[in-house]
C-alpha positions as CSV (number, residue, x, y, z in Angstrom):
1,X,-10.8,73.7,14.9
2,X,-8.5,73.7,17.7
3,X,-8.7,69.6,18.3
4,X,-8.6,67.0,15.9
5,X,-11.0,64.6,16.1
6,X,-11.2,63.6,19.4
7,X,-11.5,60.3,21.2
8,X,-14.7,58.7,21.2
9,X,-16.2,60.1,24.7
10,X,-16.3,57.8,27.8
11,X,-19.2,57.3,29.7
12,X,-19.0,55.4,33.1
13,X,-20.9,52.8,33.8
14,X,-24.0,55.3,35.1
15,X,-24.4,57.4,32.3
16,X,-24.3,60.1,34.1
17,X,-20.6,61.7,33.2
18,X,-19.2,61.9,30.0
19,X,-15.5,63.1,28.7
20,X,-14.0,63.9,25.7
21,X,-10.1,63.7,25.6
22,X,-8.7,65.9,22.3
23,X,-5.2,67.0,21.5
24,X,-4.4,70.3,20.0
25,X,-4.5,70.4,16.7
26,X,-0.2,70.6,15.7
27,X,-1.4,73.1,13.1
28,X,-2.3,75.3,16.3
29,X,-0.2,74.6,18.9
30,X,0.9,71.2,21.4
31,X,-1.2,70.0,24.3
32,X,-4.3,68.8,25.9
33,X,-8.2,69.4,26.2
34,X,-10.1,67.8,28.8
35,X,-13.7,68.4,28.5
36,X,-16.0,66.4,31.4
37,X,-19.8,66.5,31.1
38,X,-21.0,66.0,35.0
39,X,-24.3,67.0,34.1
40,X,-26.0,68.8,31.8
41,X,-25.6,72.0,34.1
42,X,-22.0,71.9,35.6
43,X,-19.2,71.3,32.6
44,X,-15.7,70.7,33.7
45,X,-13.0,72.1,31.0
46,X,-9.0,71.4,31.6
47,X,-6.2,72.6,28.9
48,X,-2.6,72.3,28.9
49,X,-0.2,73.5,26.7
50,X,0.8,76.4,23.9
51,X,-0.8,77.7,20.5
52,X,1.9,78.6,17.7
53,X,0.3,81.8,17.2
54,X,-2.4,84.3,18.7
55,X,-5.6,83.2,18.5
56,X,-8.7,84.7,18.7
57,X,-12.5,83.9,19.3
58,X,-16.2,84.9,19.3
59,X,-19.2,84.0,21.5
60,X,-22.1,85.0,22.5
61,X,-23.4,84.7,26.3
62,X,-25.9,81.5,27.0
63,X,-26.2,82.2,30.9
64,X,-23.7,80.2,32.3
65,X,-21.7,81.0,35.1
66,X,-17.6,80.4,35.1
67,X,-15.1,79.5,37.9
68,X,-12.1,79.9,36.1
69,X,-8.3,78.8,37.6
70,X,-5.4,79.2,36.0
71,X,-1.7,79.2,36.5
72,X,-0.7,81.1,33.3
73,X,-2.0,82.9,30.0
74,X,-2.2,86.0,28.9
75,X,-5.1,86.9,27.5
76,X,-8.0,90.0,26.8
77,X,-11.5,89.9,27.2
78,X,-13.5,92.8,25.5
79,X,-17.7,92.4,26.4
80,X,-20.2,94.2,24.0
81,X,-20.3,98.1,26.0
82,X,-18.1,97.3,29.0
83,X,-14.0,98.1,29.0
84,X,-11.8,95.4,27.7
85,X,-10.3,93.4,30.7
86,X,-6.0,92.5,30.3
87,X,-5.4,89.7,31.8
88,X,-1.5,88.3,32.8
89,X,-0.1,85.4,34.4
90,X,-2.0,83.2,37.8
91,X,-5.6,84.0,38.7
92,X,-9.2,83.2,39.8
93,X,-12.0,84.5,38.6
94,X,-15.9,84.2,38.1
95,X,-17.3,85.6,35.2
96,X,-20.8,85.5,34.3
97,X,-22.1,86.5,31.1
98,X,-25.7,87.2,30.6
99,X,-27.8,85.3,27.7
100,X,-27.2,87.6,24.2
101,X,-24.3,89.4,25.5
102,X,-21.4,88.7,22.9
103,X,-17.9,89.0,23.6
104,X,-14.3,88.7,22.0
105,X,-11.3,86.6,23.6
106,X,-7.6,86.9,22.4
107,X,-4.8,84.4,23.8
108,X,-1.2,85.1,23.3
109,X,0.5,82.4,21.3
110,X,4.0,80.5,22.3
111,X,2.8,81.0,25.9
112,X,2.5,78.6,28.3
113,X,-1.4,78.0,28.8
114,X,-2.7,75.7,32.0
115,X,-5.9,76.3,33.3
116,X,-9.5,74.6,34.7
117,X,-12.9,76.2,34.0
118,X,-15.6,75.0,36.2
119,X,-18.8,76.0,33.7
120,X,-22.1,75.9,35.4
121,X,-26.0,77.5,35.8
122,X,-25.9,80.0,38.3
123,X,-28.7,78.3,40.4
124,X,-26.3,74.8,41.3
125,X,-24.4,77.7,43.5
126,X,-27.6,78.0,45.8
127,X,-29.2,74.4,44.8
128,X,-26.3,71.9,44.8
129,X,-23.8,73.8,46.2
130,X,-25.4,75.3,48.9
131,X,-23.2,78.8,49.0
132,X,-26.1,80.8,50.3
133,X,-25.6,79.6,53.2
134,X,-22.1,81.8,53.4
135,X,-22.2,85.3,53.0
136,X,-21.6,85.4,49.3
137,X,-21.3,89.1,48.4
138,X,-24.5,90.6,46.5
139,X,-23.9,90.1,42.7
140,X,-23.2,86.2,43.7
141,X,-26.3,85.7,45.7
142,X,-28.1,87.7,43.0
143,X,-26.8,85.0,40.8
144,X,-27.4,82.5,42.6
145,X,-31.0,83.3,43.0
146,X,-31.9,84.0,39.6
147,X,-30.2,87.0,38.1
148,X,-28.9,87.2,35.1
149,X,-26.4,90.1,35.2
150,X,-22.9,90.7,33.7
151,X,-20.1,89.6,36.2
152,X,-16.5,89.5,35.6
153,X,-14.0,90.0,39.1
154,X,-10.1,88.1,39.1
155,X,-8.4,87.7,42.4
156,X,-4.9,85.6,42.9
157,X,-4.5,81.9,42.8
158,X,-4.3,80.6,45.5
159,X,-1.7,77.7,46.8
160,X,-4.2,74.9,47.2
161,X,-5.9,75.8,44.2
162,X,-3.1,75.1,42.3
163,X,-2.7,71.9,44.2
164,X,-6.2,71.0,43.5
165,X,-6.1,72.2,39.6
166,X,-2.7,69.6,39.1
167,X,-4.7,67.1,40.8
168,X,-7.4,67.0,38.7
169,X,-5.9,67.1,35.3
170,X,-3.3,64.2,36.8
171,X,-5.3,61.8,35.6
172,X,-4.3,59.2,37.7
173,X,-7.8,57.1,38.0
174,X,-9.5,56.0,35.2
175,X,-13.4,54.2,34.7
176,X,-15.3,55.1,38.1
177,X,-12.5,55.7,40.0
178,X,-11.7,59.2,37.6
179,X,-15.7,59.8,38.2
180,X,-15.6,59.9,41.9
181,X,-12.3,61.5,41.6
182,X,-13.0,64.5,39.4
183,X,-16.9,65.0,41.0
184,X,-14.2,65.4,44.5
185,X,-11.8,68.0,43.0
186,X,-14.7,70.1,41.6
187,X,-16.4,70.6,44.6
188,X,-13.5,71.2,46.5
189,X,-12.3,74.0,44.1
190,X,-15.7,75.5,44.1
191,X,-15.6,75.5,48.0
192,X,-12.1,77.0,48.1
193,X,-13.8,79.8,45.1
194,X,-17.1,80.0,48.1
195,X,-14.0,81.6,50.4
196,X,-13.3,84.1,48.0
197,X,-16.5,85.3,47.2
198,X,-17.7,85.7,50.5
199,X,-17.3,88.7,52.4
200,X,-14.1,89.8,54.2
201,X,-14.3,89.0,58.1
202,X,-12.7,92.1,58.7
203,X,-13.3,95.4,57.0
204,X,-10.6,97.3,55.2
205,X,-10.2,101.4,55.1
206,X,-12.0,102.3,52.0
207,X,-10.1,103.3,48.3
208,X,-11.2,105.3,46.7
209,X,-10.2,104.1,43.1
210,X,-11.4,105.9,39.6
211,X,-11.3,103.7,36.3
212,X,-7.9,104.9,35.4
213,X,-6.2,103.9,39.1
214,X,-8.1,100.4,38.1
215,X,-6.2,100.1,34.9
216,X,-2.9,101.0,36.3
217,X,-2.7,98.7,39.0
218,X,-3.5,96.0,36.8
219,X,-0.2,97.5,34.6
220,X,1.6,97.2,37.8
221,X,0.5,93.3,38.2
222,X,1.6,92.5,35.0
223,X,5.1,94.4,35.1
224,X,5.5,92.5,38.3
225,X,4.5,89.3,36.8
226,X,7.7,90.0,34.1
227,X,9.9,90.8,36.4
228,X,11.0,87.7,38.9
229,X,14.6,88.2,39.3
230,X,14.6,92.0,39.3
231,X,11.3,93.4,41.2
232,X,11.0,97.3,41.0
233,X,10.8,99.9,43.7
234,X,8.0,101.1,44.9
235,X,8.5,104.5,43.7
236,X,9.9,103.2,40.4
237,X,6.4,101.5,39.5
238,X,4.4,104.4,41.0
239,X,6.0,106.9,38.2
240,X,5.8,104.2,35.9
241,X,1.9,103.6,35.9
242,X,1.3,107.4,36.9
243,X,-0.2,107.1,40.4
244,X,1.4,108.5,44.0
245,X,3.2,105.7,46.1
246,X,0.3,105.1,48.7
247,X,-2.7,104.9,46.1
248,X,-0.4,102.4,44.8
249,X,0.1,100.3,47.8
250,X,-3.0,100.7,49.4
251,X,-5.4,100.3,46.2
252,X,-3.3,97.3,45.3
253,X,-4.2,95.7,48.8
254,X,-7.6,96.5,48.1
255,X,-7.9,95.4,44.3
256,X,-5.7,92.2,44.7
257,X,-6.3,91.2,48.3
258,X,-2.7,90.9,48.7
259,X,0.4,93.3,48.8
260,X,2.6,93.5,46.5
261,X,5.5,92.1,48.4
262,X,2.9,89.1,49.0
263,X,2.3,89.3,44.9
264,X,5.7,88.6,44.0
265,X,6.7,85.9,46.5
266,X,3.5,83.9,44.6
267,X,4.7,85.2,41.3
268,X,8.2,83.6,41.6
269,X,6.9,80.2,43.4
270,X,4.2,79.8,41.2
271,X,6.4,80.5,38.1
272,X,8.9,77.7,40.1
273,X,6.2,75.2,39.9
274,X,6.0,75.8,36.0
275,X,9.5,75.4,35.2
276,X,9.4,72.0,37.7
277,X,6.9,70.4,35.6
278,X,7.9,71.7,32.6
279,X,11.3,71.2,32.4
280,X,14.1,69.3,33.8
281,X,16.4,71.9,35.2
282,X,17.9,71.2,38.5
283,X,16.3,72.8,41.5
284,X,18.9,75.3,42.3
285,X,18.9,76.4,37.9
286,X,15.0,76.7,38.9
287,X,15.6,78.8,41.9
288,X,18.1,80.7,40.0
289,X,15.3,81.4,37.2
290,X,12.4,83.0,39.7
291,X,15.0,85.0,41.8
292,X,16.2,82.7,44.3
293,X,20.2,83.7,45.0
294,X,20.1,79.9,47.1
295,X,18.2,76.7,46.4
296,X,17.7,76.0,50.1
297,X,15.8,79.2,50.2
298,X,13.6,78.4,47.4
299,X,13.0,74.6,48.6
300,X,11.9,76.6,52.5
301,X,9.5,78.9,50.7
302,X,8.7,76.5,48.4
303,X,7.6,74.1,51.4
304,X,5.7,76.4,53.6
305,X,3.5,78.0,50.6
306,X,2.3,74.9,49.1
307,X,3.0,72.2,51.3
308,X,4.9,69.9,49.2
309,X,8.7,70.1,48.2
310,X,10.0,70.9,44.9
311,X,11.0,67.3,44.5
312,X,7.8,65.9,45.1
313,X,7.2,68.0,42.2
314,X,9.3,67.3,40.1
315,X,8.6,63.9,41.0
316,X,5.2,63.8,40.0
């Protein structure tokens, strides 16, 4: 088990949200579990924390749909006849995993794990949450309308998701108050997840991009992910991963929705925001650490991507 026992669940006065609050078992690792029954079809979970070691896990697919944010991890996902999916560092993602399909998950141990999973049947999207009403791409409004098809894509993590994720697992209201307050911050992450999977307002030039281009450009990610204070050359990470300077570039754009320069400047803010809440190093140390030379130029860039100082973090 990776809980002890956990505390008795809650219910609010309506009955009609439940949570259990469970800390990590000190046998596995330090930390937090949140899991929030709004209904019997949309299930909030929130973690925070590490495990000692790697752990790994079984499961086999009942249907549901996932909204998944998180600010780090680093984990693999191998489905039952579809290629193993590497996963490092900030993300969003939906995954949808048909009823019977069985997968395995690994998470690295002694790594920082913090991350919201929105858990839901695929027909709230239409029903409660009324995303048909957006262009949704065609594997979500197949979805949404009754499909039961195998779904995994990840983009990047946005600023105000991460906002909204730090927000949520505050815990700041308690009784009816942490009702309202946690029925808020789930539809507003799902509405900010509704931007992503609709279609692009404007089109992009088409890449072309064979499994193998796929695989390296998610190589790239990571080795960009590892390397904050020291980001390699474009030509450097081209030989690296095997593939010619503009498929690089271009397919990254197209894969990521983001350039790589744009990648990195997340990277090293969102890895800022980390080591904010996570430790008490002075700002400028911080800065220092995600490959800021001053602190004044982390605190600007700091400022204009998520709208809040690196005080008011560290305050909170």
């Amino acid at each position: 088990m990776i809980c002890d026992t956990p505390s008795a669940p809650h219910e609010t006065a309506g009955g009609d949200i439940c949570f259990i609050n469970s800390r990590i078992s000190p046998r596995i690792g330090c930390g937090t579990l949140d899991l929030v029954s709004l209904d019997e079809d949309l299930i909030l979970l929130g973690m925070r924390g590490y495990f000692h070691e790697d752990l790994s896990y079984q499961g086999i697919g009942e249907g549901w749909t996932r909204f998944h944010f998180r600010k780090s991890a680093r984990t693999l996902m191998e489905f039952d006849g579809i290629a193993p999916s590497e996963l490092e560092g900030p993300l969003c993602q939906i995954l949808h995993q048909p009823v019977g399909v069985p997968d395995k998950e690994w998470v690295e141990g002694r790594t920082s794990l913090d991350w919201v999973t929105l858990m839901m049947r695929p027909n709230l999207l239409a029903e409660r949450f009324k995303l048909d009403s957006i262009r949704l791409t065609d594997p979500v409004r197949r979805l949404a309308y009754g499909a039961d098809e195998f779904l995994l894509k990840n983009w990047s993590l946005s600023a105000d998701m991460m906002l909204a994720m730090d927000q949520l697992l505050g815990n700041v209201y308690s009784g009816d108050l942490r009702r309202v307050h946690l029925e808020a911050k789930t539809i507003e992450l799902v509405c900010m997840m509704s931007r992503v999977l609709s279609h692009r307002t404007t089109e992009r030039a088409a890449v072309k991009l064979r499994p193998r281009d796929i695989e390296a450009l998610h190589e790239v990610r990571r080795i960009l992910a590892r390397s904050l204070t020291e980001r390699p050359s474009i030509e450097a990470l081209a030989r690296r991963v095997g593939i010619n300077r503009n498929k690089l570039t271009f397919g990254f754009k197209h894969l990521f929705d983001q350039t790589i320069s744009e990648y990195c400047i997340e990277s090293r803010l969102q890895s800022g925001w980390q080591l904010l809440q996570e430790t008490t190093m002075p700002v400028a140390v911080v800065a220092a650490k995600v490959g800021y030379a001053q602190a004044a130029a982390f605190s600007t860039a700091f400022r204009q991507h998520f709208g809040v100082t690196p005080r008011y973090v560290r305050r909170r």
